[in-house]
C-alpha positions in Angstrom: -30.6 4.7 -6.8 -28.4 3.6 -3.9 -26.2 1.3 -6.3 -25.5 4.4 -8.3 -24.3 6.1 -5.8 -22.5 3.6 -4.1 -20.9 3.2 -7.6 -19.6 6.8 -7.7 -18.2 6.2 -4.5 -16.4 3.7 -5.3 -15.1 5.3 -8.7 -14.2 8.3 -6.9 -12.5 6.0 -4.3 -10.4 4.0 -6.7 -9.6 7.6 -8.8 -8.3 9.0 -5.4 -6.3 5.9 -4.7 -5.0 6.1 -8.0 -3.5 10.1 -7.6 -2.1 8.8 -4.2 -0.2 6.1 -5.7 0.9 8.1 -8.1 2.3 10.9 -6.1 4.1 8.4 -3.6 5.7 6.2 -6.2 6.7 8.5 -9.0 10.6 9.4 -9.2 10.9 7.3 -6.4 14.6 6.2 -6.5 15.4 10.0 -7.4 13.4 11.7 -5.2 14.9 12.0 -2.3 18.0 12.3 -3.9 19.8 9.9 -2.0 19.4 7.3 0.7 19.8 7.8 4.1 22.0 5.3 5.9 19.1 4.3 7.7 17.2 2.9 4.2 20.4 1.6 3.0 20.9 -0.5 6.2 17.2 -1.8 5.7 17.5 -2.4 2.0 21.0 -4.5 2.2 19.8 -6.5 5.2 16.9 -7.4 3.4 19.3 -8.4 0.8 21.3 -10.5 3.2 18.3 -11.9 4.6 17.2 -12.9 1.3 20.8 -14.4 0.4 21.9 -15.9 3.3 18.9 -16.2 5.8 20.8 -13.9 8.3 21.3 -10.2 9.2 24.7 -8.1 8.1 25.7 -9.4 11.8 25.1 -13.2 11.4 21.9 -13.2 13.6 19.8 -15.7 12.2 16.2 -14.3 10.8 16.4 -12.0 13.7 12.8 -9.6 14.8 15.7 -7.2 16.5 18.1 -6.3 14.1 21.6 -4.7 15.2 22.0 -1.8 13.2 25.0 1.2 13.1 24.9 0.2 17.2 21.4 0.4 17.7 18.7 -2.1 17.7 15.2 -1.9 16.1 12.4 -3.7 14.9 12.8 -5.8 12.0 9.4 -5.9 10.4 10.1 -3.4 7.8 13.0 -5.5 6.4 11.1 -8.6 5.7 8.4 -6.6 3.8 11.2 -5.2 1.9 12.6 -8.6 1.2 10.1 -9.2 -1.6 10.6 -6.4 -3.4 14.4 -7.0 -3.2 14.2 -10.2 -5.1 12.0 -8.8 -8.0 13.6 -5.7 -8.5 17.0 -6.3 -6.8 19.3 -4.3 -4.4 18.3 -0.5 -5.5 16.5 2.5 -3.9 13.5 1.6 -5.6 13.4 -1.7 -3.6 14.0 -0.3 -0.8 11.5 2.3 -0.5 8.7 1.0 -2.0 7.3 -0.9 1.2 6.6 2.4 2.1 5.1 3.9 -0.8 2.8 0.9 -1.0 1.9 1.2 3.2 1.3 5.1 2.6 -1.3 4.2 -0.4 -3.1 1.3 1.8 -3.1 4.1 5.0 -5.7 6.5 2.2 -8.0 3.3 1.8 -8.1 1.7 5.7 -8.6 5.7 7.0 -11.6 5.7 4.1 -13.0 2.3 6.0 -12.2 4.1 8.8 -14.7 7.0 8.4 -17.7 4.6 7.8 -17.7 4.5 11.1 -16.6 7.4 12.5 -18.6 9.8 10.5 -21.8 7.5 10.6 -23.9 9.9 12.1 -22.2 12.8 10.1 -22.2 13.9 6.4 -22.4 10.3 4.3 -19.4 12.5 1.9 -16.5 12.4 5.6 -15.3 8.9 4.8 -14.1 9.9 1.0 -13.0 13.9 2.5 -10.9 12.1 4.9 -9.4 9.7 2.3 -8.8 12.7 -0.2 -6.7 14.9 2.9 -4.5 11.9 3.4 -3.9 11.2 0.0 -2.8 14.5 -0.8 -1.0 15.5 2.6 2.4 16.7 2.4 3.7 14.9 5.7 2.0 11.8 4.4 3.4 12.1 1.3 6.9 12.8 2.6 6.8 10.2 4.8 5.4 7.3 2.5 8.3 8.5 0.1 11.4 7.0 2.1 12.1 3.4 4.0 10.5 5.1 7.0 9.5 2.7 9.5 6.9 4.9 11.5 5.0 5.1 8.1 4.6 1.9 8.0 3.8 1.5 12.1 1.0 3.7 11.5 -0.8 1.8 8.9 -0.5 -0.7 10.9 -2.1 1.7 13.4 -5.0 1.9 11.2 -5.9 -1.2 10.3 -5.2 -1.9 14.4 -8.3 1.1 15.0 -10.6 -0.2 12.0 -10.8 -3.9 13.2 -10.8 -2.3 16.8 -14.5 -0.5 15.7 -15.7 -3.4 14.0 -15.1 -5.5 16.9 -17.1 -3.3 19.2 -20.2 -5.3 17.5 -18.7 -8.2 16.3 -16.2 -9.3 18.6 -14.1 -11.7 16.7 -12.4 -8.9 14.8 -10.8 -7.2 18.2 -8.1 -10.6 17.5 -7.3 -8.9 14.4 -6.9 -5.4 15.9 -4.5 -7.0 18.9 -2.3 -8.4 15.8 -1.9 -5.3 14.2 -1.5 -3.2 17.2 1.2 -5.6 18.2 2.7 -5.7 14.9 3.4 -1.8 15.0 5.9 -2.4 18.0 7.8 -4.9 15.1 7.6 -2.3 12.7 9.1 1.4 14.2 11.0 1.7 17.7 8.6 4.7 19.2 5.8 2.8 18.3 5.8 1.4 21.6 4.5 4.6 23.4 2.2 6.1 19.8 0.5 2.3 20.3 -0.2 2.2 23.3 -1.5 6.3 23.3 -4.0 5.2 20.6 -5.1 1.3 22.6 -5.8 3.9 25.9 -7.5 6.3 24.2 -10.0 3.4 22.3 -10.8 2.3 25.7 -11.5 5.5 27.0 -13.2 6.8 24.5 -15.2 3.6 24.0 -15.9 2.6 27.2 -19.6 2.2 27.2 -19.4 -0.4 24.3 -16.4 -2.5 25.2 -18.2 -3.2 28.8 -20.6 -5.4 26.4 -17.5 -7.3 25.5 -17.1 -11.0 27.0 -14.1 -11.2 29.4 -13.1 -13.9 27.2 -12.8 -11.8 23.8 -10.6 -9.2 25.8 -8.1 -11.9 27.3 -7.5 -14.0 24.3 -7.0 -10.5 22.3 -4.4 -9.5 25.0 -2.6 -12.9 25.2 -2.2 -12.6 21.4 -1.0 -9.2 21.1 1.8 -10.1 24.0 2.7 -13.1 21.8 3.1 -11.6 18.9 5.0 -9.0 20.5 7.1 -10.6 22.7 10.5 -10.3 21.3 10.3 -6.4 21.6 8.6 -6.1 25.0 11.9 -8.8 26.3 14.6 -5.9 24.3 12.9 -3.7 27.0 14.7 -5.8 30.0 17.8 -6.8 27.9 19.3 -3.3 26.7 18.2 -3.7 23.5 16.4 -0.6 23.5 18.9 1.6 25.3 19.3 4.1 22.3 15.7 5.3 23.3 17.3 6.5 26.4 20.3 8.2 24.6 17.7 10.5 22.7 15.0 11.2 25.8 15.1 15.0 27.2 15.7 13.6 30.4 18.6 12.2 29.6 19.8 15.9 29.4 19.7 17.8 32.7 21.0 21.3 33.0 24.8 21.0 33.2 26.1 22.2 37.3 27.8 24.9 36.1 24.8 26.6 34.6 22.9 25.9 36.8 24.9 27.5 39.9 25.3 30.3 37.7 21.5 30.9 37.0 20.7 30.1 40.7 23.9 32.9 41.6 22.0 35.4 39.4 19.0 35.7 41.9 21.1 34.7 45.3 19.2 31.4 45.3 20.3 28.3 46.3 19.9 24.4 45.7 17.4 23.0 48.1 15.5 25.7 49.2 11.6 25.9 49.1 12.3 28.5 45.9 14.7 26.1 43.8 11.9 23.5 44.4 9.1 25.9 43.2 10.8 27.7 40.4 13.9 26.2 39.2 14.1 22.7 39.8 15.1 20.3 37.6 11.2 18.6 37.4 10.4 21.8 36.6 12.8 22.7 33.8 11.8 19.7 32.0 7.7 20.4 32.2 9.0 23.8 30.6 11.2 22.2 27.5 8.4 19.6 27.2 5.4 21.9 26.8 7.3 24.4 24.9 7.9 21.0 22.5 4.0 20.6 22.5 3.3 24.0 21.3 5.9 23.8 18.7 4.3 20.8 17.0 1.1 22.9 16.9 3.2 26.4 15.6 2.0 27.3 12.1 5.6 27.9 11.7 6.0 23.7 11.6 2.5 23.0 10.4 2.6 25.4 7.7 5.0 27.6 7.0 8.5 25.8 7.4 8.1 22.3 8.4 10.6 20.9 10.8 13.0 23.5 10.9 15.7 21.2 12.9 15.7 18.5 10.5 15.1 19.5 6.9 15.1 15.5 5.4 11.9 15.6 6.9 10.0 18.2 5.2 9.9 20.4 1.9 11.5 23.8 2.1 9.4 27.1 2.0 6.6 24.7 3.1 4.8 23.0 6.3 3.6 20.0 6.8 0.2 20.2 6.6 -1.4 22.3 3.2 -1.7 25.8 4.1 -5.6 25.5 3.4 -6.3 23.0 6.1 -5.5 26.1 8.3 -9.5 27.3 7.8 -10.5 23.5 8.2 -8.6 22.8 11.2 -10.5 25.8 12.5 -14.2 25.2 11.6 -13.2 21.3 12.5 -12.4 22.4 15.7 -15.9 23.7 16.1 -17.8 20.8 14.4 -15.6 18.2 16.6 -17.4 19.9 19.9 -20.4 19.8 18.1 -20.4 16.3 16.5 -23.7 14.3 16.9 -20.9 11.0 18.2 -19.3 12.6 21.7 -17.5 8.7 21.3 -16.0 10.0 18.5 -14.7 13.3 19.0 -13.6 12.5 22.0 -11.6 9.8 20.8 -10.3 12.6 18.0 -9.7 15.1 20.1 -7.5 13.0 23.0 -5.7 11.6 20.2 -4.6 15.1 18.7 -3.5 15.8 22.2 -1.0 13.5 22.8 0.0 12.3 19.7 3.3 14.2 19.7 3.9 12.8 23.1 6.8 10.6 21.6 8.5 13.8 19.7 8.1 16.1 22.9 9.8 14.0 25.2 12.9 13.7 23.1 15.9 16.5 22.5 14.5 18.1 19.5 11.9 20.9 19.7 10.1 19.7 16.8 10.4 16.2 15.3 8.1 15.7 12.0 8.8 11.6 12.4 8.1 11.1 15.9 5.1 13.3 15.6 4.1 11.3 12.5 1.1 10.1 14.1 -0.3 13.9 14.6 -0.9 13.6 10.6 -4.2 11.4 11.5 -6.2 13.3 14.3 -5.2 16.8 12.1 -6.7 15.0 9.1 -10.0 13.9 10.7 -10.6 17.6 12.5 -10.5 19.0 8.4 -12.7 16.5 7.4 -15.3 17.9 9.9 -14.1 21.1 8.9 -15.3 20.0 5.7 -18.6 18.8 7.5 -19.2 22.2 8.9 -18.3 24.6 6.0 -21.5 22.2 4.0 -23.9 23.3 7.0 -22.8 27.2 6.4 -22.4 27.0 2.6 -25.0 24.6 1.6 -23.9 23.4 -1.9 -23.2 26.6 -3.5 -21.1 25.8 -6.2 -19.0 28.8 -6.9 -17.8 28.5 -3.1 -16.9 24.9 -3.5 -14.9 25.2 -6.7 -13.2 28.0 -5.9 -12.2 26.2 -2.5 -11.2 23.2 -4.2 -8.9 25.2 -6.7 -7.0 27.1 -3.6 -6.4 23.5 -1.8 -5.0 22.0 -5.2 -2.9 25.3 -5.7 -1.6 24.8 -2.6 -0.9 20.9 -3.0 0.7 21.8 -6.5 2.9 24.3 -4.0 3.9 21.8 -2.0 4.9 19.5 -5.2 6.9 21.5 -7.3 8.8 22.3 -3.2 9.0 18.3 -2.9 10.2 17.2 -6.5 11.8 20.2 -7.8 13.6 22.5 -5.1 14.3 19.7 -2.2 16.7 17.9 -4.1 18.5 20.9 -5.3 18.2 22.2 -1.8 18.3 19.8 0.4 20.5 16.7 -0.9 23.1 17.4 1.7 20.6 16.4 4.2 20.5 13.2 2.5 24.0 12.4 2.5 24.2 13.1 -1.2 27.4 12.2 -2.6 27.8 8.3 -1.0 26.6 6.4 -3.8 28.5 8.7 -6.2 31.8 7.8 -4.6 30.9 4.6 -4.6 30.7 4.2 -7.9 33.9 6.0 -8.4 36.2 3.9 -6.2 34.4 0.5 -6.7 36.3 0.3 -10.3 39.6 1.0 -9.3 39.1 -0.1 -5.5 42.3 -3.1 -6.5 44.7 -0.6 -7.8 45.4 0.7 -4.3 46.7 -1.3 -1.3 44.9 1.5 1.0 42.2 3.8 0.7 41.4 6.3 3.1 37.4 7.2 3.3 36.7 9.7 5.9 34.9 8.4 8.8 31.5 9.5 10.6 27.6 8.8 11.2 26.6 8.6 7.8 28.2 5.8 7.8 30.4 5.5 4.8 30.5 1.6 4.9 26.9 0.7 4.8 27.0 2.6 0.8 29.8 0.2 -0.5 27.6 -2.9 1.2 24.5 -1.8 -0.6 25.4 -0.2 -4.0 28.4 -2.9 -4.0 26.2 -5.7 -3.5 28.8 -7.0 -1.5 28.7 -10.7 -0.3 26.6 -10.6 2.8 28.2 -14.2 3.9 31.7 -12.7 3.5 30.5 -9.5 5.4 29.4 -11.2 8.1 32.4 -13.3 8.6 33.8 -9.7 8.1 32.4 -7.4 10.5 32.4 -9.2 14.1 36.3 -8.1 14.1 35.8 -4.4 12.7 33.1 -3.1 14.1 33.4 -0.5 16.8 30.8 0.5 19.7 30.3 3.1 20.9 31.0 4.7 24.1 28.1 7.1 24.4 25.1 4.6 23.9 24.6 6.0 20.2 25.6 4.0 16.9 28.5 2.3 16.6 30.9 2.8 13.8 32.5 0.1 11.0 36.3 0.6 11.2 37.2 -0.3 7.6 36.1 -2.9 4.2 38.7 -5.3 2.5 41.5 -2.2 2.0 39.0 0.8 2.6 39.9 2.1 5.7 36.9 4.2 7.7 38.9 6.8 9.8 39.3 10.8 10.2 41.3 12.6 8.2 44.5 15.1 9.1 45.3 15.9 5.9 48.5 17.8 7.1 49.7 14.3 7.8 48.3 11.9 5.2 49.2 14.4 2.3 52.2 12.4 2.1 50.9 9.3 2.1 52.1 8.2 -1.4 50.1 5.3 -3.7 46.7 6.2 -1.8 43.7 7.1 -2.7 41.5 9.5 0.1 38.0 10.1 0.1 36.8 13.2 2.1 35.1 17.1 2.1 36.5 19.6 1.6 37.2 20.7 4.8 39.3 17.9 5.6 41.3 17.5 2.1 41.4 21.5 1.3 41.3 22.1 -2.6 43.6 24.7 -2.5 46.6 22.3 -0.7 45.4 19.2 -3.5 45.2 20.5 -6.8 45.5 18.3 -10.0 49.1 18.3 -10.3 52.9 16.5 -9.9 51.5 15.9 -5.8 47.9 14.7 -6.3 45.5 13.7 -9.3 42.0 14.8 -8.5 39.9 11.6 -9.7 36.0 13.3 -8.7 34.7 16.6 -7.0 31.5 15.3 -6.2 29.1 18.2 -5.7 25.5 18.7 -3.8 22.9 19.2 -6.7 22.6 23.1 -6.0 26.4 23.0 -7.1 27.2 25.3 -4.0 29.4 23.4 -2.5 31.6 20.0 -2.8 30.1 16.7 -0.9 33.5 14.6 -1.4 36.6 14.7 -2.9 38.3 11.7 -4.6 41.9 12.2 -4.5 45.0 9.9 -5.8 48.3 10.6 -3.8 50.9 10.3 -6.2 
């Protein structure tokens, strides 16, 4: 009896893996439409790795790669190198680490819930694996060369080995590896890491006092090892870019702030400023009104993150709109829940896992926040847990529940793989790759072409759908690469005789025998029509066919 239904279990398990798979790798090269320059920096430096053993800069097999200016983890480039070799320098390489890290994530939170839901509903593990697998945030994120997908797998694996090793204490070696391997993989991962390590030891206290002194030393001696190129980038300035992005690298400016302060005939200094207006004060404001944005039903459910569309699917959130009613009975069954270890650890960890999201600029930040998706998750699954104690097994309730949550998941696909790319490919820097592959062909018939300059990063597209020579690149870019003042990325001044620079169009109009690459905006259509002046070679548009991307135009 109990191999039959450890048999379903598992068929049910592998079936649910199977739809996860399925809806992360499908289209994948398509869908987004386009890579950011983020993913094609991590797919060609994989490809350089692969060819010459060093990054686009030189750096030998670096863990800290120099990229656009900044500097991040490297992990997610040498999982990508595989993939690079078999399938070769493409989107489909380059994303499906990802895909593949988003799929294992359903399976380790299943493992997972054998031990958080022990003393719950036997069904929790496979609910919880089933939410994941069909969550539109995880989903979204799994989809693209994100590197905080991957960090929290890693996350997961770090919290399964961390449970296990509460009674057998070898495996707490394992879950210092992974822990420390998130810090490799994404940049913020060195404050969601540590959130999660604190809250295991909190919430677990009673348990890890029975583990030897010896177990907890070696496990912290090997997490510091294995982590110790990114915890030295912390004193060397390698992670300054972190700084650039923090909300308190943003203080009011002086002028609005004597301004405000003149409104009420206060002044700077006084017992009033210090209670009501000071600057300690303004940023607890911005940073709470952050934390009740990530918990809006306007970003959970109803629009996503509304500041940066690449990260979710329009006219949808990021959660299903049917784990609304879950989160709400999970709510109740988390104070209720028979392990207080447990829901503790849950409920801390749906706290503060936006903590890296609210302490940046943005008011709402789906990829910083990433790790949110896991404690949300786990509070439907009790939802689930509680809605069986009302309900019983009534199965007109439960089939007619089930269809709403797939109606809504079909919602949320037909907004992912049929409107975002219409939509949204300007958000994806749709129209790179195109031009690529329009100048690449007659790239020697000019001696100069002008591509217009900015942070998408123009030059990183002919590196990776050029396949150019990463040993001649290298050789290349130590003499053309340009830092930048303001901590941010740094910029790629030009490519054999493509030249990366702004565009005054008023003054290069003129500029006979070369070829420009720009918008619209800077090479207007009306003042460069196909004619005696000008041969328009491509009017590359967005997908919706609204409006032009670039403009490939031949000065005669």
């Amino acid at each position: 009896m109990t191999t039959n239904k450890f048999t379903k279990e598992t068929i049910v398990l592998v079936l649910v893996i199977i739809v996860a798979a399925f809806v992360r790798i499908v289209s994948l090269s398509s869908v987004p439409p386009h890579l950011t320059p983020d993913e094609a920096s991590l797919g060609y430096n994989a490809y350089s790795i692969l060819k010459t053993g060093r990054d686009e800069h030189g750096a030998l097999f670096p863990i800290i790669f120099k990229s656009f200016g900044d500097n991040k983890p490297g992990l997610y480039v040498y999982i990508t190198l595989p993939f690079v070799a078999l399938f070769g320098l493409n989107e489909f390489s380059t994303r499906i680490a990802s895909a593949l890290f988003g799929v294992l994530a359903v399976f380790v939170l299943y493992k997972i819930g054998k031990y958080l839901f022990s003393q719950e509903n036997k069904a929790l593990p496979l609910v919880s694996a089933v939410l994941l697998a069909l969550s539109p945030w995880h989903i979204m994120l799994s989809r693209g060369a994100w590197e905080v997908n991957v960090a929290l797998t890693l996350t997961l694996i770090g919290i399964y080995f961390f449970l296990r090793g509460l009674t057998t204490h070898k495996y707490l070696y394992i879950s210092s590896c992974f822990f420390a391997l998130t810090l490799l993989a994404y940049q913020g991962a060195k404050l969601s890491s540590a959130i999660v390590v604190i809250l295991l030891l909190i919430s677990f206290y009673k348990k890890i006092k029975k583990v030897p002194l010896k177990t907890w030393i070696i496990s912290v001696v090997t997490g510091i090892i294995i982590s110790f190129p990114i915890i030295i980038s912390l004193f060397t300035g390698q992670a300054s870019r972190l700084s650039v992005f923090s909300v308190f690298s943003a203080p009011r400016p002086a002028e609005f702030l004597t301004n405000f302060l003149n409104e009420g005939n206060e002044q700077k200094g006084t017992i009033q400023y210090y209670t009501f207006h000071s600057e300690g004060f303004n940023f607890l404001r911005g940073i709470m009104g952050r934390w009740f944005n990530h918990f809006s039903g306007r970003f959970l459910f109803f629009e996503g993150d509304w500041q940066n569309p690449r990260h979710s699917a329009p006219y949808v959130g990021m959660l299903n709109i049917l784990d609304l009613p879950l989160l709400l009975f999970g709510i109740y069954g988390l104070i209720k829940a028979k392990n207080r270890e447990v829901s503790v650890f849950i409920f801390l960890w749906l706290i503060l896992a936006c903590l890296p999201a609210i302490l940046s600029r943005d008011q709402v930040h789906a990829v910083r926040s990433f790790n949110m998706v896991i404690p949300l998750l786990l509070v439907s699954t009790y939802g689930v847990s509680k809605l069986i104690e009302i309900v019983s097994l009534k199965k007109v309730f439960w089939m007619g529940g089930i269809t709403l949550y797939l109606v809504g998941f079909l919602y949320f696909l037909d907004a992912y793989f049929v409107h975002l790319p219409k939509l949204n490919s300007q958000y994806w820097e749709y129209g790179f790759k195109q031009a690529v592959e329009d100048v690449l062909p007659i790239q020697k018939n000019y001696k100069t072409i002008i591509f217009q300059q900015s942070y998408s990063q123009p030059y990183i597209y002919f590196l990776f759908y050029g396949k150019y020579d990463p040993a001649t690149f290298q050789g290349y870019i130590a003499n053309h690469f340009i830092e930048s003042k303001f901590g941010d990325v740094g910029q790629v001044d030009s490519l054999d005789n493509i030249q990366f620079k702004g565009i005054d169009w008023q003054i290069l109009r003129g500029a006979k025998g070369t070829l420009v690459v720009g918008d619209s905006e800077r090479i207007p259509e009306g003042d460069s029509k196909e004619g005696t002046e000008f041969h328009v070679i491509s009017d590359i548009r967005y997908l919706n066919n609204k409006a032009t991307a670039l403009r490939i135009i031949e000065i005669k």
